[in-house]
C-alpha positions, -999 to +999 in steps of 0.1 A: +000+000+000+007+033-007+026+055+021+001+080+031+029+106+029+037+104-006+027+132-035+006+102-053-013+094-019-017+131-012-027+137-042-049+110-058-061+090-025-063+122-001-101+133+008-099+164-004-087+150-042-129+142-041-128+108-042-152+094-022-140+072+008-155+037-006-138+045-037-103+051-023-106+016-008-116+000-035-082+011-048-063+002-020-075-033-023-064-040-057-028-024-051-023-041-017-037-077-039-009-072-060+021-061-041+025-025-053+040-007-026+050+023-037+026+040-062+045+070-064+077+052-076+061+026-102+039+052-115+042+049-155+018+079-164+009+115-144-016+117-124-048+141-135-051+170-114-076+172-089-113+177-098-112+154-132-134+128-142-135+101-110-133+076-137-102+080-144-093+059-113-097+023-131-078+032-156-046+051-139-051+018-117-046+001-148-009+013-157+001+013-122+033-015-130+063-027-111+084-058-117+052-081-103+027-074-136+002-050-144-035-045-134-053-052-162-080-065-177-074-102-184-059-106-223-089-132-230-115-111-219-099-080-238-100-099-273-136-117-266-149-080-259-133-061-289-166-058-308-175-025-335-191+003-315-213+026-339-230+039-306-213+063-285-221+087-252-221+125-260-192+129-236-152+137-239-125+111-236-094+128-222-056+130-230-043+104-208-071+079-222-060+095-257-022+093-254-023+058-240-039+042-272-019+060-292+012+046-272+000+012-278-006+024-316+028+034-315+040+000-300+033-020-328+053-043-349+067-034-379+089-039-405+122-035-406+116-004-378+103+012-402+072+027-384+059+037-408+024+053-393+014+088-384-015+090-364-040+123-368-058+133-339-093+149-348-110+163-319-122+195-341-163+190-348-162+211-380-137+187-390-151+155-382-181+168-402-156+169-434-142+136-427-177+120-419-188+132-453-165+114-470-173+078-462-200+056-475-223+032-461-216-009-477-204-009-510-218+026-524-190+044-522-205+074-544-239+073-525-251+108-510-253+082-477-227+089-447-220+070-418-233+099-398-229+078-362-197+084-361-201+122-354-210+110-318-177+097-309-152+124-292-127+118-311-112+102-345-074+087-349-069+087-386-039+059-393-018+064-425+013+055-440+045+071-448+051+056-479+084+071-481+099+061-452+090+026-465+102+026-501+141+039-490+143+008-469+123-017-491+116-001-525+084+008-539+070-029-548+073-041-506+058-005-498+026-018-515+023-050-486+039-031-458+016-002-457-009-026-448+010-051-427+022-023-402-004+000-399-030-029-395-016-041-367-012-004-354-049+000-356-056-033-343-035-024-307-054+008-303-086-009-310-076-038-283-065-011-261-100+012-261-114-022-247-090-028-224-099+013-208-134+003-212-141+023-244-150+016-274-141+017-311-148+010-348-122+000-377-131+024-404-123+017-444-154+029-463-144+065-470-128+079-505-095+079-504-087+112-523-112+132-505-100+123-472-071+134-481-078+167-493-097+173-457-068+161-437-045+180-463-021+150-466+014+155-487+013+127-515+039+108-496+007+103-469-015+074-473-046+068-451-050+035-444-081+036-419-094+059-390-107+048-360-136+067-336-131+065-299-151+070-272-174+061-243-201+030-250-241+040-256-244+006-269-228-027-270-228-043-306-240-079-306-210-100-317-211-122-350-205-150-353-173-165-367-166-193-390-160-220-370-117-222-364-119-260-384-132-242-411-103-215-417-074-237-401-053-261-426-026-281-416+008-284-442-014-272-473-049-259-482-079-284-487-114-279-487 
C-alpha cells in the first residue's frame, strides 16, 4: 500500500482530491492484492489534477506497474470483448485515455523499424463533419449516404502510411504489402486497447480515399490507411458470429 505521505497518496487518494471514501478503498485493495508498494515510484503515467473525471481511477489503476505485472483487464477477456461500436455517449474522452492508445498504436510491430504510421488526432467537430462526409455506407462508395454515427464519438485517430519512409528501406514494390501489414496491426493495438480502458471503437475503411485526403490536407507521400472513432459505449454491438476455427485452419497445405 501506498505510504500515506507520498505526493501520489496526497494527491490521488487524499479526501480532499474528491474521491469518495468507498472508492479510495476500493483502490487500496487492488494495489495491496498485487504487491504495489510504492505507487508514487512505479507510477508509469501522471496523475490528472484534482477535480477530473472520478473515472479515471480504473484506468490510472490500470498502468500502475512494477516488476510483479500490471492491473489489467485479463488478455482473453480483452480480445472476446473487442466488438465494433457505432454507438457512442455525448461525452469527452481525455488525454491520458487519448495518449495511451496512441502509445500502444505506437508499440506495434513493424517492419524492418520502419514505423511507418502517423496518427492524426481529430478532436475539431467542423472537421469531423468533413471527414464524416467522406465515407459511404456498404459498398456505395458514391452514395449521398454517410456514416453519420460516427459524429457521436469524441474523437477520430486517422492511421496512414508514410510511404516514403518505406520505399528507401524496401523499395516501392514491398511498400505496397507493408503499408498494410504495419499500420493494420497499429490499428488493431489501439482498437484492443480502447477495450482494455473500457471504451470503445470502430475499424473504419469505407471512405474515399482522395477526399479524405484533401480534408486532412495530406502531402502525396501520406496514405490513409483507416481511421478509428473513440469514445465512451451508448451501446454494445452484438457479436457475430465467426466461421468456426476447423473451417479456416489447414494443416501443411490448403484443402477444402
Amino acid at each position: 500500500m501506498s505510504d500515506s505521505t507520498s505526493p501520489v497518496y496526497q494527491e490521488y487518494f487524499h479526501p480532499d482530491a474528491g474521491f469518495s471514501h468507498y472508492d479510495v478503498q476500493a483502490v487500496k485493495v487492488k494495489l495491496v492484492k498485487a504487491g504495489y508498494k510504492d505507487t508514487n515510484r512505479n507510477c508509469k503515467v501522471n496523475f490528472p489534477e484534482r477535480g477530473d473525471d472520478v473515472s479515471l481511477k480504473p484506468i490510472l489503476i490500470n498502468l500502475l506497474e512494477n516488476k510483479e505485472g500490471v492491473i489489467k483487464m485479463e488478455f482473453d477477456k480483452v480480445i472476446k470483448d473487442r466488438v465494433s461500436i457505432r454507438k457512442y455517449q455525448k461525452r469527452n474522452i481525455n488525454n491520458i485515455q487519448l495518449n495511451y492508445i496512441l502509445e500502444c498504436g505506437h508499440a506495434a510491430p513493424t517492419a524492418g523499424n520502419v514505423q511507418p504510421w502517423e496518427f492524426i488526432v481529430v478532436r475539431d467537430v467542423a472537421i469531423k463533419r468533413k471527414i464524416v462526409d467522406t465515407t459511404y455506407v456498404g459498398n456505395q462508395k458514391n452514395a449521398s449516404q454517410h456514416q453519420e454515427w460516427l459524429m457521436d464519438a469524441p474523437v477520430f485517430i486517422v492511421v496512414c502510411a508514410n510511404k516514403d519512409r518505406i520505399v528507401a528501406k524496401y523499395g516501392e514494390e514491398s511498400m505496397k504489402k507493408i503499408i498494410y501489414l504495419d499500420c493494420s496491426a497499429s490499428v488493431e493495438n489501439m482498437l484492443l486497447t480502447a477495450v482494455n480502458l473500457n471504451l470503445g471503437s470502430c475499424y473504419i475503411s469505407g471512405y474515399r480515399e482522395n477526399e479524405l485526403s484533401q480534408v486532412l490536407e495530406l502531402p502525396s507521400s501520406l496514405e490513409v490507411v483507416a481511421f478509428i472513432p473513440v469514445g465512451y459505449i451508448e451501446d454494445t454491438a452484438m457479436r457475430r458470429v465467426k466461421r468456426p476455427l476447423k473451417e479456416v485452419v489447414h494443416i501443411d497445405f490448403y484443402n477444402n
